[in-house]
N, C-alpha and C positions, 0 to 999 in steps of 0.2 A: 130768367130761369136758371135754375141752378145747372142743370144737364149742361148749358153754354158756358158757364165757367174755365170748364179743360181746356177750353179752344182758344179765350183769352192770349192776346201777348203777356208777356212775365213783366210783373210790373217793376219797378226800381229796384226795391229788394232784392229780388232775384237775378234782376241784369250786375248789381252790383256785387251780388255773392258771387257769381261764377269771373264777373272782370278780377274780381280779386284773387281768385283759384288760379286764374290764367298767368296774373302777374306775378303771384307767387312762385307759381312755375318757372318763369321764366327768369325769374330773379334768382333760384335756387340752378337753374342750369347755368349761369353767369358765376356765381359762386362754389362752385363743383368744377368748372372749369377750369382745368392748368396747365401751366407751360409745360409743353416736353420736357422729358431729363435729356440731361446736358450727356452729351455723348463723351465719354471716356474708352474707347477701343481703340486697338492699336492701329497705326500708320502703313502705308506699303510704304517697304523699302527704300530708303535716299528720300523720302518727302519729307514734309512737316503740314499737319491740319493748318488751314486759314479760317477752320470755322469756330465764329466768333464765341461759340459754347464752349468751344476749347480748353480746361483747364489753364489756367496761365503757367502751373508748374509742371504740367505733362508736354506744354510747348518748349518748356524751359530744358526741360529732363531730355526732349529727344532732341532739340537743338547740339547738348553735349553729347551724347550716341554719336551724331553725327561726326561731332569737331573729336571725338576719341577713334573713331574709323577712320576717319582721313590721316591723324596723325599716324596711327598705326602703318597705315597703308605709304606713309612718307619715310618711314621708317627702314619698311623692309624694301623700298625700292632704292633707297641709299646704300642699304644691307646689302643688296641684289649689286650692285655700282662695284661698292669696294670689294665685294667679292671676284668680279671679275677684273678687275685690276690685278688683285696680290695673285689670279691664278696666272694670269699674262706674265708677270715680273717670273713668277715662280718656274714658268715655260722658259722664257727668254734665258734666266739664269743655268737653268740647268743644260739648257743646250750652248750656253759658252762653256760652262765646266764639259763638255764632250766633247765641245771644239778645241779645247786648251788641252785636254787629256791627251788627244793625238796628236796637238801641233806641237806644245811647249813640253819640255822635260823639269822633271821637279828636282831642287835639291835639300837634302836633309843633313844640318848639325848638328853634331852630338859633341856636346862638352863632357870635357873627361871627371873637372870639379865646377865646385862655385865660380872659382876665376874667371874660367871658358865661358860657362852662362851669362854673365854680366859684362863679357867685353863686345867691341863694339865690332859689326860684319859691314866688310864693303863689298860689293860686286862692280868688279870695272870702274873702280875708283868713287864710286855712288853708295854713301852713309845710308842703309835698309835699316838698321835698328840693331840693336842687341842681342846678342845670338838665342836666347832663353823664350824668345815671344815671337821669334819667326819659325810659327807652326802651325796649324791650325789654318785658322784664315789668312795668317800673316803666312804662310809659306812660300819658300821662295818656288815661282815658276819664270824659268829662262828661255831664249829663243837658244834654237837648236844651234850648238859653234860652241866655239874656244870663248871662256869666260877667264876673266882673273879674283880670284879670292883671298880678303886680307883680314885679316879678324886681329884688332889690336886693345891694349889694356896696356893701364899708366903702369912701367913698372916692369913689364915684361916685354918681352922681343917678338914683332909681330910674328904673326905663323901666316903664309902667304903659301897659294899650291894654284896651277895652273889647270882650269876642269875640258872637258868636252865634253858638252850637254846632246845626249841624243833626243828626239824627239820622240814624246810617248815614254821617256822611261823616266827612273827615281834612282838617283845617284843619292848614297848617303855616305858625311866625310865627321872624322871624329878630330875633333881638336881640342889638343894638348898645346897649352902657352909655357914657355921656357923663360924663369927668372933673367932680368937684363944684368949681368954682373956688371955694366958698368955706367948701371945707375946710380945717383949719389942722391939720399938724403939727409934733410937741413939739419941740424941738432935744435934749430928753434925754430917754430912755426907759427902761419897764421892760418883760423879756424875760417872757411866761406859754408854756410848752410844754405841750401837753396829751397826757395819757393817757388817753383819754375810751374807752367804748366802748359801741354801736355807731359807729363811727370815721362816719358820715353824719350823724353829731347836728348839729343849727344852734349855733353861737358866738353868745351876743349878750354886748357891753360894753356898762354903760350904758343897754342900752335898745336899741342898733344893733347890725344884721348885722352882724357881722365876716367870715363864713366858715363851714365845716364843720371837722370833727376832724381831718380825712384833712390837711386843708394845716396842721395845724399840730404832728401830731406825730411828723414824721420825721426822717433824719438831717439837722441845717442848719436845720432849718423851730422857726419858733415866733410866736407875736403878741406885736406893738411895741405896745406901748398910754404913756401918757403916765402918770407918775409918779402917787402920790395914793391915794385910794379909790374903788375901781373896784367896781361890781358884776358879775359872769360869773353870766350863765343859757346853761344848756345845755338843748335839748331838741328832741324828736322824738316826731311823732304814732304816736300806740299804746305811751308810755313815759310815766314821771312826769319833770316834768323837776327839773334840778340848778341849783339856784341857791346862792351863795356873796357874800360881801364881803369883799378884801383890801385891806390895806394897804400898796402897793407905794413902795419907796424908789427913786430914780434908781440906773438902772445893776442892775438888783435881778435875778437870773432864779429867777423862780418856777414853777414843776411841779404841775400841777394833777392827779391821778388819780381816778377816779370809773369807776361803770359805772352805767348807767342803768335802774332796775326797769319791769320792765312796767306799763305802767298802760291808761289809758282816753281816747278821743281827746277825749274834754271835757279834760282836764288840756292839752289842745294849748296853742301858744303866741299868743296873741292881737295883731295887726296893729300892729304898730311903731308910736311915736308921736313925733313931734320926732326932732331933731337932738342928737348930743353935742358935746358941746364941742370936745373931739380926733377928729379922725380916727385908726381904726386901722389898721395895715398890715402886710405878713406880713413877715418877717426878710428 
């Protein structure tokens, strides 16, 4: 009967039409289907992503973030160090300049010319340096009492004066050196240039101040000493000093180079004694 038709099962065709609608379907949601995007957002603070979607150059980028914080932060903790260091040095020092202001008393030379500037200052028989550079930092501070002061230069007659140093104050002393009338010198000489260094080192010929290194080894400058066999000491407290013996011939110029090792102020130079024969002088 026809009317029984509708009621049939579907025969192949049609089971086949819709299995194939079905697996289209499901073939097309298989291919519509895609992987997540790859996360690229940022990190909390001090991490690094481990997830494998990770950019390799976003992992790369914050790994230096990091190694540029840390450095920085090494930085200023070093910063943070030596700063309190130099402020400690800078505490300590100024509270000895407080302590030496009221215990030690200072004293100040004034040269009257050039001469006086470049000659040589003892305190209690102890070589200090040239009168022209003990200022400043180099200024003389003394324990309070009876000091002796000798200020010598080749050529002139020392100037020597007895102080009493009070504690807390600043004595200032002017010195005038007085030609030695009866110094002799050579009609013929021989030239020593030095290369000495520290360039403040005391010259002695003989046994006599001559000068410091500074006047004798520039362009033009050297010391006139008198033909023969001459001894040169060279020295400076807190250094070993240099001693030597040449053989100078008339008309001779000899170049003396050295540098002076550190040493121990016992090695100092010990208080001048006598006269030399010749007076020295500078070129």
């Amino acid at each position: 009967m026809r009317g029984s038709k509708t009621n049939q099962a579907p025969g192949w065709p049609l089971l086949f039409t819709q299995l194939s609608k079905h697996g289209r379907a499901a073939a097309g949601s298989k291919i519509l289907r895609r992987r997540p995007a790859r996360r690229t957002g940022s990190f909390p603070a001090g991490s690094v992503s481990t997830n494998p979607w990770t950019p390799l150059e976003a992992r790369r980028s914050r790994l230096r973030e990091l190694s540029f914080a840390h450095a920085r932060e090494d930085t200023m903790r070093q910063v943070r160090t030596s700063y309190v260091w130099w402020l400690t040095s800078v505490i300590i020092v100024l509270a000895q300049v407080a302590y030496a202001s009221d215990v030690l008393g200072e004293l100040q030379l004034v040269g009257v010319s050039r001469t006086e500037k470049l000659a040589g200052v003892w305190i209690d028989g102890q070589y200090l340096g040239y009168l022209n550079e003990l200022k400043g930092s180099k200024k003389l501070l003394l324990l309070p009492g009876e000091h002796q002061l000798v200020v010598r230069h080749g050529g002139y007659q020392e100037f020597a004066r007895k102080l009493i140093v009070e504690p807390g104050q600043k004595q200032t002393v002017h010195v005038q050196l007085m030609r030695d009338t009866e110094a002799r010198y050579p009609d013929v000489t021989a030239e020593i240039k030095m290369q000495v260094k520290p360039s403040r080192a005391a010259v002695f010929i003989d046994g006599i101040f001559a000068g410091h290194i500074d006047e004798f080894d520039g362009p033009g400058q050297a010391l006139l000493v008198a033909p023969g066999k001459r001894r040169i000491k060279i020295a400076l407290p807190g250094y070993q000093p240099f001693e030597s013996e040449v053989e100078l011939r008339p008309n001779q110029k000899f170049v003396l180079k050295t540098e002076l090792s550190k040493g121990s102020i016992l090695q100092a130079t010990p208080p001048i004694q006598g006269k030399s024969p010749f007076a020295v002088s500078q070129k």
